[in-house]
Biotite code that builds the C-alpha atoms (Angstrom):
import biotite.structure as struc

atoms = struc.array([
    struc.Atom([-5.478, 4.987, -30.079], chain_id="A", res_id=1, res_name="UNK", atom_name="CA", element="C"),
    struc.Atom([-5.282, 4.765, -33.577], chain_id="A", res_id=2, res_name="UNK", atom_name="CA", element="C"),
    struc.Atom([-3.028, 2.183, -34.958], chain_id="A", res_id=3, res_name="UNK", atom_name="CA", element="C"),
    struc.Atom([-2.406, 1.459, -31.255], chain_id="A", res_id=4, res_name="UNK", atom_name="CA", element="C"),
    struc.Atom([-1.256, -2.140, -31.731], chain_id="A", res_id=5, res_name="UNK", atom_name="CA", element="C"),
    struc.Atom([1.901, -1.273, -33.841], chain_id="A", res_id=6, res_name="UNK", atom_name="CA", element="C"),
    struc.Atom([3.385, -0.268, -30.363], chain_id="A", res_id=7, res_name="UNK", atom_name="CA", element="C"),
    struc.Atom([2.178, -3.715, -28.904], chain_id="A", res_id=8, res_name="UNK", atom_name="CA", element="C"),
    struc.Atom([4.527, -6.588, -28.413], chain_id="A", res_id=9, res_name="UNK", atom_name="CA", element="C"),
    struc.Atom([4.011, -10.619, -27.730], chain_id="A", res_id=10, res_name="UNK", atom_name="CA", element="C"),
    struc.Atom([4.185, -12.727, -25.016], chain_id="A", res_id=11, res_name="UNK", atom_name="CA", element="C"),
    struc.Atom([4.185, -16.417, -25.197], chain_id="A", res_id=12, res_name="UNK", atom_name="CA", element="C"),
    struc.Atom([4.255, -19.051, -23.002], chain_id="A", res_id=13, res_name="UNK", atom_name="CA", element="C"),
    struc.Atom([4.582, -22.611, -23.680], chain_id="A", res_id=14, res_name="UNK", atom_name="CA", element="C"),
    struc.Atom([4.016, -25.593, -21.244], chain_id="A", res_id=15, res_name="UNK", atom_name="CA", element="C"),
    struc.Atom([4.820, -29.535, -22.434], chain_id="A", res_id=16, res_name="UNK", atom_name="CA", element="C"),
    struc.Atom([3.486, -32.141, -20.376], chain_id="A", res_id=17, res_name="UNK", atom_name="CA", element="C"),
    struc.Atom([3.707, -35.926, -21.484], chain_id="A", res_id=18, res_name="UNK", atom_name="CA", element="C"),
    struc.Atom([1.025, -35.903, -23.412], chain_id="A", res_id=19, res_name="UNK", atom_name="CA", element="C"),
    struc.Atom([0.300, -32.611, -24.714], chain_id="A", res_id=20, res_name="UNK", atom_name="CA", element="C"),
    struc.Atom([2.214, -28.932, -25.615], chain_id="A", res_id=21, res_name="UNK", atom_name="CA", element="C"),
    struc.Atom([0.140, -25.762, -24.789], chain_id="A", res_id=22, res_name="UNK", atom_name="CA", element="C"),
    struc.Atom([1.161, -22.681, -26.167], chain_id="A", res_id=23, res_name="UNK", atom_name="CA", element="C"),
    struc.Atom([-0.783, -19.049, -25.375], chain_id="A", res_id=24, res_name="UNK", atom_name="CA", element="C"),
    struc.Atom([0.080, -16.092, -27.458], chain_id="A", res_id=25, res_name="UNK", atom_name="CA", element="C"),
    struc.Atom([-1.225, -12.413, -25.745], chain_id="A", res_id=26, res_name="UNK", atom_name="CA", element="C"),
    struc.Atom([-0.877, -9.040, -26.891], chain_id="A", res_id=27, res_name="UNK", atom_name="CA", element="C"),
    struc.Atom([1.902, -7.581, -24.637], chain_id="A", res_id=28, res_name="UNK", atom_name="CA", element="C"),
    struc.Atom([0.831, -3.830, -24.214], chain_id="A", res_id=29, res_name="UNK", atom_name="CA", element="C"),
    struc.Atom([3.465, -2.998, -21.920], chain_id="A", res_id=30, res_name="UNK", atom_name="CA", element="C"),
    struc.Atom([7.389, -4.150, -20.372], chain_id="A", res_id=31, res_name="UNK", atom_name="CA", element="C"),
    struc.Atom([9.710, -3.258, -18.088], chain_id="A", res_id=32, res_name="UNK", atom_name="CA", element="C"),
    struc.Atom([12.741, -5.812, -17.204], chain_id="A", res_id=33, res_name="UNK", atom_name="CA", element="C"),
    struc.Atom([16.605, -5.985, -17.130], chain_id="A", res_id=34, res_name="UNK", atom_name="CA", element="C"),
    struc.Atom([18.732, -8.512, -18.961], chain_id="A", res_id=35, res_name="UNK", atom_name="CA", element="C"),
    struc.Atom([20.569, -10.795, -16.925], chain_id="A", res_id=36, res_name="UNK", atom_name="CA", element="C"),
    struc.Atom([24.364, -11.082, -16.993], chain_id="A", res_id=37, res_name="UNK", atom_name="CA", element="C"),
    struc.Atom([24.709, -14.807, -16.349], chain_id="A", res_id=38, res_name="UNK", atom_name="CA", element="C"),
    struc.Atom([24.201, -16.635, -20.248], chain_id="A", res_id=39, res_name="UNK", atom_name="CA", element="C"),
    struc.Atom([22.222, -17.669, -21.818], chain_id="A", res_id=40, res_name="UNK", atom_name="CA", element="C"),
    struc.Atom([20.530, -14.514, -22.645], chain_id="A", res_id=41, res_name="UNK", atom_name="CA", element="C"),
    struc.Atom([17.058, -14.059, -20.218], chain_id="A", res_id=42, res_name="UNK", atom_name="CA", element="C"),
    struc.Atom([15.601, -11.571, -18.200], chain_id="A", res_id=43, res_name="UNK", atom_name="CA", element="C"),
    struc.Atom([14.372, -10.102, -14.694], chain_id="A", res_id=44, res_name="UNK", atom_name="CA", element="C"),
    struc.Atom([10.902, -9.210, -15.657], chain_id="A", res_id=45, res_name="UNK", atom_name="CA", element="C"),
    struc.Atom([9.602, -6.124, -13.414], chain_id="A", res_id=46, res_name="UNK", atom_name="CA", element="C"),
    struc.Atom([6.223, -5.620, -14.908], chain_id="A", res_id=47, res_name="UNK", atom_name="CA", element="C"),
    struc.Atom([4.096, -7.413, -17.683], chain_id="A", res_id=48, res_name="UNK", atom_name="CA", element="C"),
    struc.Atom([1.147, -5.944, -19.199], chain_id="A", res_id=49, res_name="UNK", atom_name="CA", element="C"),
    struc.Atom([-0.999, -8.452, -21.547], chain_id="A", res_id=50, res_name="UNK", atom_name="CA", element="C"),
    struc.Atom([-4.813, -8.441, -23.306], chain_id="A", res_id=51, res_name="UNK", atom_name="CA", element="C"),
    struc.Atom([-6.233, -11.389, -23.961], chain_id="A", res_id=52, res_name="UNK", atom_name="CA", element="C"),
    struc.Atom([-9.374, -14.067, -23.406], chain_id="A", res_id=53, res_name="UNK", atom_name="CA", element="C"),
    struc.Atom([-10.302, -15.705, -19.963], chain_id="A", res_id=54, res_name="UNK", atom_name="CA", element="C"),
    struc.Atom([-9.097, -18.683, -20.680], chain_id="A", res_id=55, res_name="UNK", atom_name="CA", element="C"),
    struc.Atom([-5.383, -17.254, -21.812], chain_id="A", res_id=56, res_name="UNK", atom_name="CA", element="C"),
    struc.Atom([-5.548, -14.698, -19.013], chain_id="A", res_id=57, res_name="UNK", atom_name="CA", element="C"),
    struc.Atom([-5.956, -17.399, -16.481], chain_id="A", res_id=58, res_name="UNK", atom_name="CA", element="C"),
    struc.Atom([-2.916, -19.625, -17.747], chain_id="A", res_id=59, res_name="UNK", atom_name="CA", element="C"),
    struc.Atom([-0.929, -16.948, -18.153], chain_id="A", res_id=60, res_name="UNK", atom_name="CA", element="C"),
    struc.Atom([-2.026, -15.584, -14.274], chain_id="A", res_id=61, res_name="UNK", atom_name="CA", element="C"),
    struc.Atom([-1.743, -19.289, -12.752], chain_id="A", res_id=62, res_name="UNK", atom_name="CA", element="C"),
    struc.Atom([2.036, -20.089, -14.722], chain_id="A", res_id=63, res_name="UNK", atom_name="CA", element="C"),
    struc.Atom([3.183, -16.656, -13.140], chain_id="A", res_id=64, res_name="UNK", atom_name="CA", element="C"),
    struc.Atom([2.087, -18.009, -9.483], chain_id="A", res_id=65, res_name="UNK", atom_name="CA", element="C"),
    struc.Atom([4.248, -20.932, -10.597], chain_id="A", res_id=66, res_name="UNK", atom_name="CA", element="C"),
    struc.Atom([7.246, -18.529, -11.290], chain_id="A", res_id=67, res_name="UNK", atom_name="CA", element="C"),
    struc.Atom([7.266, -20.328, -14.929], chain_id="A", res_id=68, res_name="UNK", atom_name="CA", element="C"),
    struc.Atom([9.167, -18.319, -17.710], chain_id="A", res_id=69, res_name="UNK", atom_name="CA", element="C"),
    struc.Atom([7.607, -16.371, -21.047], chain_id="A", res_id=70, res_name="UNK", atom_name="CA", element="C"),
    struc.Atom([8.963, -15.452, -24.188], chain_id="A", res_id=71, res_name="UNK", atom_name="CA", element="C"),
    struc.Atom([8.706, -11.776, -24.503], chain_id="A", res_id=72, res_name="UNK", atom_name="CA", element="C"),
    struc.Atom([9.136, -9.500, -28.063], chain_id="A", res_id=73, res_name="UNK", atom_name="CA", element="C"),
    struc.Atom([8.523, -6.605, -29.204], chain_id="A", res_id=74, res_name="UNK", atom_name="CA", element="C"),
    struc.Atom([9.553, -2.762, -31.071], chain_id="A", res_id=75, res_name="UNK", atom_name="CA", element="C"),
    struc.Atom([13.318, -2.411, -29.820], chain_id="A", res_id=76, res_name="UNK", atom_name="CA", element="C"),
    struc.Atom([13.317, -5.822, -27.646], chain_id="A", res_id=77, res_name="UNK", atom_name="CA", element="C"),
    struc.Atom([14.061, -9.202, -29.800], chain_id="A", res_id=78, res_name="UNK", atom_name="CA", element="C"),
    struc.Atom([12.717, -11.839, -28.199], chain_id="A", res_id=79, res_name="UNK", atom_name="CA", element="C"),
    struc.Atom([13.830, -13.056, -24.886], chain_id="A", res_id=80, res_name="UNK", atom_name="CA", element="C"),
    struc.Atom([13.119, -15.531, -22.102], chain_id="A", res_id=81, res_name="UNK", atom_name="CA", element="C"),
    struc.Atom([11.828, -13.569, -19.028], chain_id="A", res_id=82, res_name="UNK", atom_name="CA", element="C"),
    struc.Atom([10.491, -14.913, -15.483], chain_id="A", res_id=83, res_name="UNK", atom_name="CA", element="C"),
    struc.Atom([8.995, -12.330, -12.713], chain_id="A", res_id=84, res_name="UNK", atom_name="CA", element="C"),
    struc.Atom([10.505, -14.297, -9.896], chain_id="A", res_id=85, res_name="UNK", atom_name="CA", element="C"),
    struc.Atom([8.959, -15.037, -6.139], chain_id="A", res_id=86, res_name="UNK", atom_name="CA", element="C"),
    struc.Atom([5.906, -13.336, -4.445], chain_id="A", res_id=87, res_name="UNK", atom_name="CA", element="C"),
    struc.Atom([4.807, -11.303, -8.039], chain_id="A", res_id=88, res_name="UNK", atom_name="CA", element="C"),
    struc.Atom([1.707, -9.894, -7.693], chain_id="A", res_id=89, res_name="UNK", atom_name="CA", element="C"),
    struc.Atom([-1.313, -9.724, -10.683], chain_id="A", res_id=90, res_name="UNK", atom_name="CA", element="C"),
    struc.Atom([-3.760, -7.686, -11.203], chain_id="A", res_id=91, res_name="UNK", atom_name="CA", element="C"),
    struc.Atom([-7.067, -8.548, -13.617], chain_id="A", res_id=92, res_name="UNK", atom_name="CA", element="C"),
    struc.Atom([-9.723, -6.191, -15.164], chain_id="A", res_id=93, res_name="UNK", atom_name="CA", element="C"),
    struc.Atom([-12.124, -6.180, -18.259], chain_id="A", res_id=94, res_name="UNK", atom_name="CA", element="C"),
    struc.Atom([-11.778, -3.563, -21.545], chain_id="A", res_id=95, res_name="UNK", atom_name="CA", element="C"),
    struc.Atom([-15.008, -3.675, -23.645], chain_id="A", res_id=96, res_name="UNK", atom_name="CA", element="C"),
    struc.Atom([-14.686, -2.979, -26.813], chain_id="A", res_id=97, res_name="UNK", atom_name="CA", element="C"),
    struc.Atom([-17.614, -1.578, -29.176], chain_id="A", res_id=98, res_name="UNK", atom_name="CA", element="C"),
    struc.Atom([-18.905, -4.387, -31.315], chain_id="A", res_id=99, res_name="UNK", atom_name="CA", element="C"),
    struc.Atom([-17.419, -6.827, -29.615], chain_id="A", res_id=100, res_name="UNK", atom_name="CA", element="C"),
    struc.Atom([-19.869, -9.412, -27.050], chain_id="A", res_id=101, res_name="UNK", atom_name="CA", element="C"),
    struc.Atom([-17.633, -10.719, -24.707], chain_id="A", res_id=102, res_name="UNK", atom_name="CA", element="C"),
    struc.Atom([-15.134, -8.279, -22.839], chain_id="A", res_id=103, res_name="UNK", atom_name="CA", element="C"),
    struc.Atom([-10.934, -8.845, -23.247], chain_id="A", res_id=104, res_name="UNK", atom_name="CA", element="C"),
    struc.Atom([-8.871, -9.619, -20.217], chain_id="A", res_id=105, res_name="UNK", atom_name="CA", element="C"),
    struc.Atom([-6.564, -7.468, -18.827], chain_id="A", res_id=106, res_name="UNK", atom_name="CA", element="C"),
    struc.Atom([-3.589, -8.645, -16.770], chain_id="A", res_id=107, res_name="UNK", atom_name="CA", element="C"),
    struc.Atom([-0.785, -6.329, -15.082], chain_id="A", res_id=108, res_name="UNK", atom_name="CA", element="C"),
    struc.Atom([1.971, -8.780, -13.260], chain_id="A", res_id=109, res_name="UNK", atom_name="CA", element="C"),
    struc.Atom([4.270, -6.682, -10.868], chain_id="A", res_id=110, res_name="UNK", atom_name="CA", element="C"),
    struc.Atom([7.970, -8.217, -9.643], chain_id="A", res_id=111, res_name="UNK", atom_name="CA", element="C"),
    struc.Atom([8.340, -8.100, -5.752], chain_id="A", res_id=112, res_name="UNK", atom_name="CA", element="C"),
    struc.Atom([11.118, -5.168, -6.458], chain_id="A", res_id=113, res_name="UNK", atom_name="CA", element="C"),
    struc.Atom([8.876, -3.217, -8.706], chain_id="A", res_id=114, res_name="UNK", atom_name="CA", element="C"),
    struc.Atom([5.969, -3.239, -6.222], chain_id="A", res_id=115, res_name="UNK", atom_name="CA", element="C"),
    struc.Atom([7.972, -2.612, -3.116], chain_id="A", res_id=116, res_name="UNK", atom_name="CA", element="C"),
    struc.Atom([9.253, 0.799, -2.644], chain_id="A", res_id=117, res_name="UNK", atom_name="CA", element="C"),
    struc.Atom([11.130, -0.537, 0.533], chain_id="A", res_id=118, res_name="UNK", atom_name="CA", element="C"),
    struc.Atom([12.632, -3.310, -1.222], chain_id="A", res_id=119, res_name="UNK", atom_name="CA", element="C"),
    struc.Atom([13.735, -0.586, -3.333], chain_id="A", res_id=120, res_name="UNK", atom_name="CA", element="C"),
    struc.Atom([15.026, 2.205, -0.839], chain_id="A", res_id=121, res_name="UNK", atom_name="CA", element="C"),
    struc.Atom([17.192, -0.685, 0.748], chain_id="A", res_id=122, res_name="UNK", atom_name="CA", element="C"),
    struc.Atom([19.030, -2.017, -2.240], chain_id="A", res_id=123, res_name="UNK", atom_name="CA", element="C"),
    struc.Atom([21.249, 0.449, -3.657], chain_id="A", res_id=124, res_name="UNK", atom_name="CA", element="C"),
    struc.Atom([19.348, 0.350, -6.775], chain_id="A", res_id=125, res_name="UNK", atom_name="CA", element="C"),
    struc.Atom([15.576, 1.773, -7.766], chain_id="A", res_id=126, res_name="UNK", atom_name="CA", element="C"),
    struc.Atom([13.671, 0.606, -10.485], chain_id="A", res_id=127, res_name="UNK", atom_name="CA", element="C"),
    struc.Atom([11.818, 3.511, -12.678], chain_id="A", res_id=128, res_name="UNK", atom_name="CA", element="C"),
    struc.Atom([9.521, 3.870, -15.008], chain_id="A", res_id=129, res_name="UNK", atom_name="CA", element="C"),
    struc.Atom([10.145, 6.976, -17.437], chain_id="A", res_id=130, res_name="UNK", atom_name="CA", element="C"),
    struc.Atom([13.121, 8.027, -18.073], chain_id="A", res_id=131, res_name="UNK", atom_name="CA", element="C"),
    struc.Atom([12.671, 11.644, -17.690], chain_id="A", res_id=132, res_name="UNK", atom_name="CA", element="C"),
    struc.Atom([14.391, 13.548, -15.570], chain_id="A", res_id=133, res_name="UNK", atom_name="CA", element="C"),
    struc.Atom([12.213, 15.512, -13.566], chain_id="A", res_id=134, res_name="UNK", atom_name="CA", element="C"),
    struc.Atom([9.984, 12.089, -13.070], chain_id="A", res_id=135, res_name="UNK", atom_name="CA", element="C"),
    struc.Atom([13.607, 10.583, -11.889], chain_id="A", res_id=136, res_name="UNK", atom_name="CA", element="C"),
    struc.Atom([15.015, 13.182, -9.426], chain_id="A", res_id=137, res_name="UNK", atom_name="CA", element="C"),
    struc.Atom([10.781, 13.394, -7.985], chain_id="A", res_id=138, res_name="UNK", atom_name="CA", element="C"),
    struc.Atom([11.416, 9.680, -7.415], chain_id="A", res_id=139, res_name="UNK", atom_name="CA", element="C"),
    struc.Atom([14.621, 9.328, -5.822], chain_id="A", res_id=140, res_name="UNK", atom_name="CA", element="C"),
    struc.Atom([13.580, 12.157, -3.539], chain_id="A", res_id=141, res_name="UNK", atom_name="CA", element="C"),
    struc.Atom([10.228, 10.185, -2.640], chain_id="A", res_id=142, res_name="UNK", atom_name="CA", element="C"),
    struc.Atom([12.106, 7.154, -1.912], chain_id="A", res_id=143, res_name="UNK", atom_name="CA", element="C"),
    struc.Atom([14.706, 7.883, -0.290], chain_id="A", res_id=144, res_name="UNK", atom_name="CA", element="C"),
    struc.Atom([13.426, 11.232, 1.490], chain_id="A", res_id=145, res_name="UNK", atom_name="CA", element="C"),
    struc.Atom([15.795, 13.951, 0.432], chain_id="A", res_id=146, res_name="UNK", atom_name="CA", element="C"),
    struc.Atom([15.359, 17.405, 0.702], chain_id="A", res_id=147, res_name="UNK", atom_name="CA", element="C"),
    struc.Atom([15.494, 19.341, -2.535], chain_id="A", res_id=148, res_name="UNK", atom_name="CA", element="C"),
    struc.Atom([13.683, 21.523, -5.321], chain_id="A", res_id=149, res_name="UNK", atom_name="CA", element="C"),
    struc.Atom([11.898, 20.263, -8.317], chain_id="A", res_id=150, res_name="UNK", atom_name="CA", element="C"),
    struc.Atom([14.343, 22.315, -10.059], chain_id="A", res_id=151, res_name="UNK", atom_name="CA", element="C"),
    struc.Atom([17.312, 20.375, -9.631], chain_id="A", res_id=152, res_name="UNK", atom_name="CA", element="C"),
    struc.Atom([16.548, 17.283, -11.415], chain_id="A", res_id=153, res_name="UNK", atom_name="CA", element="C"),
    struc.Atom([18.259, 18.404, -14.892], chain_id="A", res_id=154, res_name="UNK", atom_name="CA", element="C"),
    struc.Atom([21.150, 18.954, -12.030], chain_id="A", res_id=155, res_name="UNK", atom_name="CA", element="C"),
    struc.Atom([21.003, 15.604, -11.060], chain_id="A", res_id=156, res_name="UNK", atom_name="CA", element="C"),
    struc.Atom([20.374, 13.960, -13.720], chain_id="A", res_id=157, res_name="UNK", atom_name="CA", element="C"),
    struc.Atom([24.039, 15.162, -14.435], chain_id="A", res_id=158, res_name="UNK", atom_name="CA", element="C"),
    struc.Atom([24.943, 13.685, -11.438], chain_id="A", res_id=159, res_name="UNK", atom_name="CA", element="C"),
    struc.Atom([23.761, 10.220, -12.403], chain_id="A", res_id=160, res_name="UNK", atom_name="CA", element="C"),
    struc.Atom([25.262, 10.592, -15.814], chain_id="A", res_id=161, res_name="UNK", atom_name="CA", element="C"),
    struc.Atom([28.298, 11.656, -14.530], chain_id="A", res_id=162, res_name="UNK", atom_name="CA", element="C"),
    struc.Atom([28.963, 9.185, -11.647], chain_id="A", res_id=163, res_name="UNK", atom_name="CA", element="C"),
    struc.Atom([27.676, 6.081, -14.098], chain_id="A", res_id=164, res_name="UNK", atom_name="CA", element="C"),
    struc.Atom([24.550, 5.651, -11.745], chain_id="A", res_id=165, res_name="UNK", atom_name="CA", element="C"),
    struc.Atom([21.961, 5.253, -14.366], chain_id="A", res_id=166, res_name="UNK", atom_name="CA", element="C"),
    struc.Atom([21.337, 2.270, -16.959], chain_id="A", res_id=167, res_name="UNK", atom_name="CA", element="C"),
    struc.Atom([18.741, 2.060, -19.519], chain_id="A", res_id=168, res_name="UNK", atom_name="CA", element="C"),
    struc.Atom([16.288, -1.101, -18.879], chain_id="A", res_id=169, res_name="UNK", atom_name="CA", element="C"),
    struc.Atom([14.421, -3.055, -21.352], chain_id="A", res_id=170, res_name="UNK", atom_name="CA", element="C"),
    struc.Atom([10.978, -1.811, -22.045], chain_id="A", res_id=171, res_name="UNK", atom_name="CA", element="C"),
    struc.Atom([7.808, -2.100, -24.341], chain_id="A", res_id=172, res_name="UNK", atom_name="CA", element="C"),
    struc.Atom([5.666, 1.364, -23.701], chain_id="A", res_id=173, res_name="UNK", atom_name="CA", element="C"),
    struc.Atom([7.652, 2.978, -22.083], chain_id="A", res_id=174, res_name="UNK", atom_name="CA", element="C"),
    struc.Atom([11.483, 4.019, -21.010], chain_id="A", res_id=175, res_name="UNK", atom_name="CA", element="C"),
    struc.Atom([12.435, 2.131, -17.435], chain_id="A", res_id=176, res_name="UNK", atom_name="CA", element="C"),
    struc.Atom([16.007, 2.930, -16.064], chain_id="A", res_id=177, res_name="UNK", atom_name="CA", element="C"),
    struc.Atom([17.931, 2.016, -13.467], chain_id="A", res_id=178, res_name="UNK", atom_name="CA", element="C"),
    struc.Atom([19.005, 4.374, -10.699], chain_id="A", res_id=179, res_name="UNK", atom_name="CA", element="C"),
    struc.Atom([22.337, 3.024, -8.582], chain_id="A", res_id=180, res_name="UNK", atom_name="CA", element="C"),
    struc.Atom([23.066, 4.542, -5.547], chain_id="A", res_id=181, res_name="UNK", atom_name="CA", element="C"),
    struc.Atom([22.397, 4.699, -1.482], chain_id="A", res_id=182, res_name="UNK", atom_name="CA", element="C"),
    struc.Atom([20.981, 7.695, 0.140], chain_id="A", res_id=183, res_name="UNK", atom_name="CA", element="C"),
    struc.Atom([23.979, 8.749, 1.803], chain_id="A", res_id=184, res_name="UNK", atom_name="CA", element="C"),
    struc.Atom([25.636, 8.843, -1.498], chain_id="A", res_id=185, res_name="UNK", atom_name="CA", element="C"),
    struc.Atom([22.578, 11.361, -2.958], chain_id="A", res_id=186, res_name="UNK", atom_name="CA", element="C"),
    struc.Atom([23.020, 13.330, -0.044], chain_id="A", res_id=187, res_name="UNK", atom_name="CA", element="C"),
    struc.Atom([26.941, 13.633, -1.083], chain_id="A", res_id=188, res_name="UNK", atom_name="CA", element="C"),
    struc.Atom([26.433, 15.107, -4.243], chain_id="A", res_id=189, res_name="UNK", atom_name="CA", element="C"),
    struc.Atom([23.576, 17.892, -3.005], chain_id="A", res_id=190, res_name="UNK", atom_name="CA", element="C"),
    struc.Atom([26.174, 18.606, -0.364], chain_id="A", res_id=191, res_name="UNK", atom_name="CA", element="C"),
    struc.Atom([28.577, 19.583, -2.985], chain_id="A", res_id=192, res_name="UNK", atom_name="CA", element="C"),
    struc.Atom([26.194, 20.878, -5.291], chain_id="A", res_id=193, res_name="UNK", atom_name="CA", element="C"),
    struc.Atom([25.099, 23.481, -3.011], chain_id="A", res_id=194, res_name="UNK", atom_name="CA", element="C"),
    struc.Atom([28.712, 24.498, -1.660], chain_id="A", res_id=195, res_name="UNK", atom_name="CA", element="C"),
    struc.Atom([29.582, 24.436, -5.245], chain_id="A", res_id=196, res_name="UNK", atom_name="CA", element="C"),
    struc.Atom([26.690, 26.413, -5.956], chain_id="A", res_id=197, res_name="UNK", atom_name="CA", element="C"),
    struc.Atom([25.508, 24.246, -8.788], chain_id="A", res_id=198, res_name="UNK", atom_name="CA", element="C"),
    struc.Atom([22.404, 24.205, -6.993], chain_id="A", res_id=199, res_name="UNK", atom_name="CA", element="C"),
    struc.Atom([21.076, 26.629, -5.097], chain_id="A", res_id=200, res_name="UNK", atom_name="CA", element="C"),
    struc.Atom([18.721, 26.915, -1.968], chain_id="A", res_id=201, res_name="UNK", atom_name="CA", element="C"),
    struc.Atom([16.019, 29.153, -2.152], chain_id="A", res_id=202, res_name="UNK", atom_name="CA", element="C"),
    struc.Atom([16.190, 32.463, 0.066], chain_id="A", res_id=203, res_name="UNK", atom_name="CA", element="C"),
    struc.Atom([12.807, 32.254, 1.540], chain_id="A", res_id=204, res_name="UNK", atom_name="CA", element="C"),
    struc.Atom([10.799, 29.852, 3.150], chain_id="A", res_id=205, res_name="UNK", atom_name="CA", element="C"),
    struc.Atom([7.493, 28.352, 1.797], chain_id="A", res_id=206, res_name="UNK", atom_name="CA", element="C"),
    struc.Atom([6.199, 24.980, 0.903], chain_id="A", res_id=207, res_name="UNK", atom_name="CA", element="C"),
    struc.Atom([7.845, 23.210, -2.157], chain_id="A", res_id=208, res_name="UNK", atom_name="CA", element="C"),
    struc.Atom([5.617, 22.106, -5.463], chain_id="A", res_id=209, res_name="UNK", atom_name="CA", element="C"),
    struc.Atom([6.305, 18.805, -6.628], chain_id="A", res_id=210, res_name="UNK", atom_name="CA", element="C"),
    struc.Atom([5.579, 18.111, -10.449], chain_id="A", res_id=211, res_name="UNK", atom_name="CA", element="C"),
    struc.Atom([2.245, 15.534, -10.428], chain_id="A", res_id=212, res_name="UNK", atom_name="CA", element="C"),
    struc.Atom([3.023, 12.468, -13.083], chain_id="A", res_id=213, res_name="UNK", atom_name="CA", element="C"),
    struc.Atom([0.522, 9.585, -14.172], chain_id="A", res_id=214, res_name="UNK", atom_name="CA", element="C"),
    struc.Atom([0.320, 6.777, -15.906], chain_id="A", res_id=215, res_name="UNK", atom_name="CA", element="C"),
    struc.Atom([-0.150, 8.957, -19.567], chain_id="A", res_id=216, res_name="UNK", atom_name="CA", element="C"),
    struc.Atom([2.497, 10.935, -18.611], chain_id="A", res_id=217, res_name="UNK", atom_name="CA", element="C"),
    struc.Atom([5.294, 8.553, -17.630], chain_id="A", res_id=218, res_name="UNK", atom_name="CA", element="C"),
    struc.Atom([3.824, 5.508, -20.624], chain_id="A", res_id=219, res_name="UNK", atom_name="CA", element="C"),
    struc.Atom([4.905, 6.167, -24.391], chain_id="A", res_id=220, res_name="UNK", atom_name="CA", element="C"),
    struc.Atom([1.844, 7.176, -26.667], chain_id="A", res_id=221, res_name="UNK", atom_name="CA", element="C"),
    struc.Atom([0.271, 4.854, -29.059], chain_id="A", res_id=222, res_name="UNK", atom_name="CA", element="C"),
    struc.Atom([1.917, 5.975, -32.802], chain_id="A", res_id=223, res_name="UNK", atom_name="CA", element="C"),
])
């Protein structure tokens, strides 16, 4: 954790009354969110990470209830006007720090796409995390319950390439993408891939291992 807060961004929200400006500044530990195509320049925020005091915390919690907007910035994001939209969901903790009295706040704000995997499965278009590719292919398999081998996902990450499924999304921590695509469409290209033999089906029966992922796995390391 060394140096941890080189990786961190900002978030800042402002709110003017007639009488007075507030403005709250919080350590932004992690993003995910997609840029709009409409101008001007803003974004769908999917998940917001920030550290901060009670009282910041609690503005910060209450404005998102209110479906206000943030500024967001950070290392390969300039800043940007985000908003996490209807029915987002928050989540508050404590992180005590050594030498330090009074614990930090920690709030994690989740879009109603990024929580809902049904949401998801019935879009055409699922929201990830990491972009790896054996974390992607584990996913889309998840969601939209399709038969296949860990093994494949190098194979299908081909696929995505290939049929311009897959779009990078903004992110602070970590690599989110964009998968596009319906199940039936999936279960196109594993039809093909197997008469193709591309991929192949293994010869004898068993029960299949599916790579195990967490959060350190699928969120960039502090540098």
């Amino acid at each position: 954790m060394k140096n941890a807060h080189l990786r961190f961004g900002w978030l800042t929200y402002v709110k003017s009354t007639e009488k007075t400006t507030t403005s709250i500044k919080l350590r932004l530990d992690r993003f995910i969110g997609e840029v709009l195509p409409d101008p001007p320049r803003q974004a769908k925020a999917h998940l917001i990470s920030v550290i901060g005091g009670d009282t910041q915390v609690a503005a910060v919690s209450a404005a998102i209830s209110l479906g206000d907007r943030f500024m967001v910035e950070g290392p390969g994001v300039p800043p940007i006007r985000v908003c996490l939209g209807r029915n987002a969901q928050c989540f508050k903790g404590s992180v005590q720090l050594r030498g330090r009295k009074k614990p930090l706040r920690h709030l994690i704000a989740l879009s109603e796409e990024f929580a809902g995997s049904s949401v998801t499965a019935s879009s055409g278009r699922t929201l990830l995390a990491s972009s790896g590719n054996r974390f992607i292919w584990a996913s889309i398999a998840h969601t939209h319950g399709i038969p296949g081998m860990p093994d494949w996902a190098d194979w299908f990450a081909g696929e995505l390439k290939t049929h311009r499924a897959i779009m990078p999304a903004l992110g602070i921590g970590c690599e989110p993408v964009i998968v596009k695509g319906q199940k039936e469409q999936f279960l196109d290209w594993l039809s093909w891939g197997v008469e193709s033999e591309a991929i192949r089906i293994p010869a004898s029966t068993g029960s299949i291992r599916w790579p195990r992922f967490n959060l350190e796995s699928l969120f960039l390391p502090a540098k």
